[in-house]
C-alpha positions in Angstrom: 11.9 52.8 14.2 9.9 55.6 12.1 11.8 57.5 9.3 10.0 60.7 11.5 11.9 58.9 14.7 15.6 58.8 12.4 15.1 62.2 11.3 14.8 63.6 14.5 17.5 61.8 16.3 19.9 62.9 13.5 18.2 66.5 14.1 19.6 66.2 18.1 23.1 65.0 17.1 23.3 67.5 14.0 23.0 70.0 17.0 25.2 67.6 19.4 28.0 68.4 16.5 27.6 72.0 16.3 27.8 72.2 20.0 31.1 70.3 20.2 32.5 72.9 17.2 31.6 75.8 19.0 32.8 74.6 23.1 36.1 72.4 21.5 37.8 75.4 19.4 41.1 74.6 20.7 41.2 71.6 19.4 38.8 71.1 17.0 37.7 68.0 15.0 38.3 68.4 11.4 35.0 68.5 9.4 35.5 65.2 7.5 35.9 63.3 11.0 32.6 65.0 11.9 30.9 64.5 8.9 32.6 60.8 8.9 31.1 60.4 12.6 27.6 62.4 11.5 27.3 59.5 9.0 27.8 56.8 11.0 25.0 58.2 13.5 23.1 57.9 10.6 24.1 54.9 9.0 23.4 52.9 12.6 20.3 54.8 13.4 18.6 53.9 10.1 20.1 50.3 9.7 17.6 49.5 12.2 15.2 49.4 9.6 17.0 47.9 7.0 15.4 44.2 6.5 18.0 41.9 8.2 19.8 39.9 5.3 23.1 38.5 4.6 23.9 39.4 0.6 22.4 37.0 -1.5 23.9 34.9 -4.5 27.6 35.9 -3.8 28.9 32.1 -3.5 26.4 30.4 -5.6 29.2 27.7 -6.0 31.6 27.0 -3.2 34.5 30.2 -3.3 37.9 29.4 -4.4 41.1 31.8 -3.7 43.9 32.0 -1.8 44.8 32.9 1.6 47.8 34.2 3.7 47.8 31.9 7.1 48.6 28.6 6.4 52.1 29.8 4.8 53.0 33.2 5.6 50.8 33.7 9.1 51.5 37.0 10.6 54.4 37.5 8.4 52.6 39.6 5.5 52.5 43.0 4.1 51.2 44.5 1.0 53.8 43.2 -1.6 53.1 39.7 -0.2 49.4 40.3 -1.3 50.5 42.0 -4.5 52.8 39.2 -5.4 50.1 36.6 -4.8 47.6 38.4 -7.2 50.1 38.0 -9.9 51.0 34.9 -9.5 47.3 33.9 -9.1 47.1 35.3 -13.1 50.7 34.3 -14.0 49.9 30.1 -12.9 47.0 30.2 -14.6 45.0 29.7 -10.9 42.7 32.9 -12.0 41.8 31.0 -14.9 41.2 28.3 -13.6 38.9 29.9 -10.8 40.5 31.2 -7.8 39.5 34.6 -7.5 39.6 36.0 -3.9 43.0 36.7 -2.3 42.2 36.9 1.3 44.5 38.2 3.6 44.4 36.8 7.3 45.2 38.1 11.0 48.1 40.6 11.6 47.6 43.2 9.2 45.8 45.6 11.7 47.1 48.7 13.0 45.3 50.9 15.5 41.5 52.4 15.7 41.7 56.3 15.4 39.9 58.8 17.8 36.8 57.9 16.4 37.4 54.2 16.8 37.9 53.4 13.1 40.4 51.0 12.1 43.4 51.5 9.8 45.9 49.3 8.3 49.5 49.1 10.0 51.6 51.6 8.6 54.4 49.7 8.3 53.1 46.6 6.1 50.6 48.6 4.3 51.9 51.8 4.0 49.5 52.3 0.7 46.6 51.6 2.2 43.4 48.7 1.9 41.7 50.9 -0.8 45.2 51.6 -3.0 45.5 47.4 -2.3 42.3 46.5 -3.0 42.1 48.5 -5.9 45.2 46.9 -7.6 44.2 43.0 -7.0 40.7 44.4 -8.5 42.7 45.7 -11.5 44.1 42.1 -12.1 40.2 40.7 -12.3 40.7 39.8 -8.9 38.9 40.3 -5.4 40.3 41.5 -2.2 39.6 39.5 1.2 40.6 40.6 4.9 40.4 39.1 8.7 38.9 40.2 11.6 37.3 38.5 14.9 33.7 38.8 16.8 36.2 39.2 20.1 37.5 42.4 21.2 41.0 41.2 19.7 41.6 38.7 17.0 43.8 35.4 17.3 47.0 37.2 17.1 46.0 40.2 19.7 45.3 42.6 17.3 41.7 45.1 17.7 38.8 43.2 16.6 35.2 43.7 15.7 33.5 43.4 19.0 31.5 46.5 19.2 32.9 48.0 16.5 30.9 45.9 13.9 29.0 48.7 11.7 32.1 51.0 11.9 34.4 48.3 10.6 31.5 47.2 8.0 31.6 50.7 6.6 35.6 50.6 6.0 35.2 47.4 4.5 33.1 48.9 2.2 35.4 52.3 1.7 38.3 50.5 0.6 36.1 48.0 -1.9 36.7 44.8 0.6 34.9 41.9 -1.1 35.2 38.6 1.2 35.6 38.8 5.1 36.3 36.1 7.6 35.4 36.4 10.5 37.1 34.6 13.3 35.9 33.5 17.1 38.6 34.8 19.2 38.2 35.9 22.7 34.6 35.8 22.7 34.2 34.6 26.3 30.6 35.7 27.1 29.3 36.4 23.5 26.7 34.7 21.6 27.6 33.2 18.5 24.7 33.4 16.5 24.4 36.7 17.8 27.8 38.0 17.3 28.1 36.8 13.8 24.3 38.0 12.9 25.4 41.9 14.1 28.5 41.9 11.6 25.9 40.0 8.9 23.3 43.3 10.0 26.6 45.8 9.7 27.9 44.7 6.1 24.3 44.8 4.7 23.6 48.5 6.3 26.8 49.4 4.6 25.4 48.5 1.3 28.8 47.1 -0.6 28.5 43.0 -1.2 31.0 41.3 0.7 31.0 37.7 1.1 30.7 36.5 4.4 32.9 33.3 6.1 32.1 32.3 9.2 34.9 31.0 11.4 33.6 29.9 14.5 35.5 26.1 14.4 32.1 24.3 14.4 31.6 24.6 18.5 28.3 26.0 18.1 27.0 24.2 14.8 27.0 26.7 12.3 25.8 24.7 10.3 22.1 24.7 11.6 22.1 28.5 11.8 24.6 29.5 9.3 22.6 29.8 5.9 20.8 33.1 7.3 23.7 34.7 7.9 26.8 33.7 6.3 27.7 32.2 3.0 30.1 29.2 4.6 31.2 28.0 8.1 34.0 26.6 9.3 32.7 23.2 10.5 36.1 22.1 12.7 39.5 23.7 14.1 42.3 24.6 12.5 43.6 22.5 9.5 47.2 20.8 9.8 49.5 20.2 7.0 49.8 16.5 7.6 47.5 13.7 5.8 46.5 11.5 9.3 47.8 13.1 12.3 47.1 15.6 15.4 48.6 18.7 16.3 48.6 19.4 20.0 48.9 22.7 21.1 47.5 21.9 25.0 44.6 24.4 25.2 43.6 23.6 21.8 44.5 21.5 18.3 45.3 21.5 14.8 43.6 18.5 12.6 45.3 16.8 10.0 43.1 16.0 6.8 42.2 13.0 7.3 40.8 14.1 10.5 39.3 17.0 9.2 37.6 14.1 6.5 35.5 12.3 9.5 34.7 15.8 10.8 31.8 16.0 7.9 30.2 13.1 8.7 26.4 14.3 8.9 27.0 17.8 7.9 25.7 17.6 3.9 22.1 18.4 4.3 22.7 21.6 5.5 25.5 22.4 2.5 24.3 24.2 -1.1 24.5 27.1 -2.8 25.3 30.4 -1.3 25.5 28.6 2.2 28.5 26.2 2.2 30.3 23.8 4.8 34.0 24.8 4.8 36.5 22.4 6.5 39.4 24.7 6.5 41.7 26.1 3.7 43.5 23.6 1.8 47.5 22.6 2.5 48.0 21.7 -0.6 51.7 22.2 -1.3 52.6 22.9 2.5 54.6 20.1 2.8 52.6 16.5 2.0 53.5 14.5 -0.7 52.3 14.8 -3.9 49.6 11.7 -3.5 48.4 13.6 -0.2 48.3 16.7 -1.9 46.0 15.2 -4.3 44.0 13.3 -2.1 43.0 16.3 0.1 42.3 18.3 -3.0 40.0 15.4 -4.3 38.4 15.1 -1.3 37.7 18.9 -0.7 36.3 19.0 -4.3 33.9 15.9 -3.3 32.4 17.5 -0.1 31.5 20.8 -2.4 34.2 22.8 -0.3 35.8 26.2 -0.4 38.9 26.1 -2.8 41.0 28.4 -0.3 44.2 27.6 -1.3 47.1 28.2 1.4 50.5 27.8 -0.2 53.4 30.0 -0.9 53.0 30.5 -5.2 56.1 31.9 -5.8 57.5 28.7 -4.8 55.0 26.6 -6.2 56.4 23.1 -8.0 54.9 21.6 -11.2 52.8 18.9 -9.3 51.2 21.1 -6.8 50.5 23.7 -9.8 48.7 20.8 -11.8 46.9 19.7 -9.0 45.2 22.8 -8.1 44.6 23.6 -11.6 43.0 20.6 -12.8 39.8 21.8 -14.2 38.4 18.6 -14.6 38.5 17.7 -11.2 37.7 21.3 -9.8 34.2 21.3 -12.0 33.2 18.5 -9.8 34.0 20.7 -7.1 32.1 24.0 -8.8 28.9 21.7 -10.4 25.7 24.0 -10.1 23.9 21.2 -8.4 25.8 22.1 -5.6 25.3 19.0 -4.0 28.1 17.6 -1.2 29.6 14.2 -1.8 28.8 11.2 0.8 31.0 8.3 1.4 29.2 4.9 -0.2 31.5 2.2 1.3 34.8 2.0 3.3 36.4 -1.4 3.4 40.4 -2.1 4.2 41.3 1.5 4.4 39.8 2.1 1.1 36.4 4.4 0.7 34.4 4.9 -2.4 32.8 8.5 -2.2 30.0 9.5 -5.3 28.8 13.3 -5.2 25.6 13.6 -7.5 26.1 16.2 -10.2 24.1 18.0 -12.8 22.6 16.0 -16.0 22.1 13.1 -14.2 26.2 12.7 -14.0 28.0 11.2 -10.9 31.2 12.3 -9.6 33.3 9.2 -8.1 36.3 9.0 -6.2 38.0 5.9 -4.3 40.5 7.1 -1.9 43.1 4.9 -0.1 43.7 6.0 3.4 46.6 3.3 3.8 50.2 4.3 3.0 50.7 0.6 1.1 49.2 0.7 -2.6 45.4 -1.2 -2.0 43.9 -3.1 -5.2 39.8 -2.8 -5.2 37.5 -4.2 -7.4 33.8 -2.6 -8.2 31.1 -4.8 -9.9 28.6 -2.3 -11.1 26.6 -4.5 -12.2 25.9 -5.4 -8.2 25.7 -1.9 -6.9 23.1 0.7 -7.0 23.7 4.3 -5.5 21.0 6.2 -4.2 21.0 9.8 -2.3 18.1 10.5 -0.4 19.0 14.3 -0.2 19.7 15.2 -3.9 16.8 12.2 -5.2 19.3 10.6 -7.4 20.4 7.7 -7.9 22.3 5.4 -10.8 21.3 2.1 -11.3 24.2 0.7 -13.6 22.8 -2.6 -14.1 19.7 -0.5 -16.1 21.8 2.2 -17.2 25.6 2.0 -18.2 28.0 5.4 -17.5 31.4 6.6 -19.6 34.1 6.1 -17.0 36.3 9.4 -17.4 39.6 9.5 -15.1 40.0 12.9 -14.0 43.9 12.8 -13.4 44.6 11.1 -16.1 42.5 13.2 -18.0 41.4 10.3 -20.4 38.1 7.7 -20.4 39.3 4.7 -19.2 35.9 2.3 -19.8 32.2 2.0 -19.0 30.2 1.1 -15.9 29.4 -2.3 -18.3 33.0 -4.0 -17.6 33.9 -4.6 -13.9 36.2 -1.7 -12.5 39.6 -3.4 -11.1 42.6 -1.1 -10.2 45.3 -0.1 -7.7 45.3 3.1 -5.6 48.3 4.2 -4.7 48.5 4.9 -0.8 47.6 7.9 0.7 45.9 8.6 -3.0 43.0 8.4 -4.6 41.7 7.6 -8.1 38.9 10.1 -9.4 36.3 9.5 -12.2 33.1 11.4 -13.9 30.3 9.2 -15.1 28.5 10.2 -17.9 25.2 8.4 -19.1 25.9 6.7 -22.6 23.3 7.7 -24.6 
């Protein structure tokens, strides 16, 4: 479409407005509602030649945050989210990284006349931009929920046909993360559906972060890096280490689960386009070794950091094990590189993720609930990775063997590594060529 072709359509509806003015006197439109609705004649008309693009760079490493639906669900309101930015400072998790708080379904109230959507009165009575504007103020980012369906998971209104409407409130009240979810979408395309709300945001011109939710039923994954910045590559997460959730039409996963969902999926993971296997449970109810397990194993496949816990409850353990820098670098390392599992013998696998400077990330996780002693002879293993061209030859070349729990070296690659993992745990290490 022309810029002559724009100008002339917003010429028609220009006179379209002043026509409704003059016949609706008895009830007539306020002037910001008609300038609100003149704008978005104009914002659509000229998106349409706008060069297609998601917002580039915004997740050059894998995002890490918090979110309200694994603990609160559709029980939230805006001193929930204002609480949670605090503590996010308060524990030390800003600090240490997370920086979106991202709140989930149920905070929608109604579209207006003009089909725009508003927070519910009731939960937010302040308002997104008064909210968003507060977490902002604590060097934090503000996240919300919506749905490609014409209602979102819980029932409320959704995006579906409203996308460029919605993108432009995002923008208003200074949203800077969105997920969007795959709700009551019978009949829609997903590439399409999520490439019209990637189209909207851009048109509106304010960076947002996009996270596509679509549960890995139409591989995201071999579409996604044009048009969002991480997928969802299975169903919902459950807060249980090795089990199912069945709800009948549908099911939760347990992390284990969730684990063997990746197989295959780490070519098409890097930086600013990410494979997300569901928020994290830390703290929702596992044991400690689980907890630290599934953390461990989220920061090995290069995955979102989206924790789901309640922090003003948070205990000591589940504080130190999402704030363990050491093992969250592995997680955030600029070669942005997923881990891949080397071995698996007796319930015990031996994951390496290739990092930058030549270093290796490491983790042996024990997927038995007994304690399982393993032994590694370096000198008799070589790892390669095809996709990242790295490998480690230890026999040529010996590594520093740094535990990342312990938070102490513990050795070299030259002496044969022989210990217990705990079950349902994991030991953790970062080589480092010895120079």
């Amino acid at each position: 479409m022309s810029a002559q072709s724009i100008s002339s359509k917003v010429s028609s509806h220009l006179y379209y407005l002043k026509f409704l003015k003059r016949i609706n006197m008895n009830h007539l439109w306020p002037i910001a509602a008609l300038s609100k609705c003149l704008f978005i004649l104009i914002f659509t008309y000229s998106s349409n030649i706008i060069l297609a693009q998601k917002f580039e760079n915004l997740a050059p490493t894998p995002p890490m945050g918090w979110n309200s639906w694994n603990h609160f669900a559709c029980d939230i309101n805006e001193k929930i989210i204002r609480d949670v930015a605090d503590a996010l400072v308060s524990s030390g998790m800003k600090d240490a990284g997370y920086v979106y708080v991202n709140i989930d379904d149920c905070w929608h109230g109604k579209r207006d006349s003009l089909g725009f959507i508003h927070p519910d009165p009731e939960r937010f009575p302040s308002g997104m931009k008064v909210l968003a504007d507060y977490v902002h103020s604590k060097g934090l980012k503000l996240g919300i929920y919506s749905c490609a369906g014409a209602k979102t998971c819980a029932g409320y209104p959704a995006g579906r046909g409203h996308e460029y409407q919605d993108a432009l409130t995002y923008a208003q009240w200074g949203i800077d993360y969105l997920k969007y979810d795959w709700c009551n979408t019978d009949g829609l395309n997903a590439v399409g559906s999520y490439t019209t709300m990637r189209d909207a945001l851009f048109a509106a011109g304010h960076p947002i972060v996009l996270s596509l939710c679509e549960w890995g039923n139409n591989k995201p994954w071999e579409w996604g890096a044009d048009v969002g910045h991480l997928w969802r590559t299975t169903g919902d997460i459950y807060n249980c280490f090795d089990c199912i959730k069945d709800h009948g039409t549908w099911k939760s996963w347990g992390v284990m689960y969730i684990l063997d969902m990746q197989d295959g999926l780490r070519k098409y993971a890097g930086p600013d386009h990410w494979n997300d296997p569901d928020m994290m449970e830390v703290g929702n109810g596992m044991t400690v070794n689980e907890d630290r397990a599934h953390f461990s194993m989220w920061c090995m496949l290069a995955a979102p950091l989206i924790a789901g816990n309640d922090l003003s409850k948070m205990s000591a353990d589940v504080k130190n094990i999402l704030t363990n820098r050491e093992v969250i670098a592995i997680d955030q390392d600029k070669l942005g590189v997923q881990g891949f599992k080397y071995s698996s013998k007796d319930s015990v696998e031996i994951w390496f993720k290739p990092l930058a400077n030549d270093e290796w990330a490491m983790c042996l996780l024990n997927r038995n609930s007994k304690a399982q002693e393993i032994s590694f002879d370096w000198m008799n293993e070589k790892v390669t990775d095809d996709l990242s061209r790295r490998s480690a030859n230890f026999n040529a070349v010996p590594y520093n063997l740094r535990d990342l729990w312990k938070k102490t070296d513990v050795g070299t690659t030259k002496k044969i590594l022989s210990v217990e993992i705990p079950g349902h745990d994991v030991l953790m290490f970062r080589l480092t060529k010895i120079k």
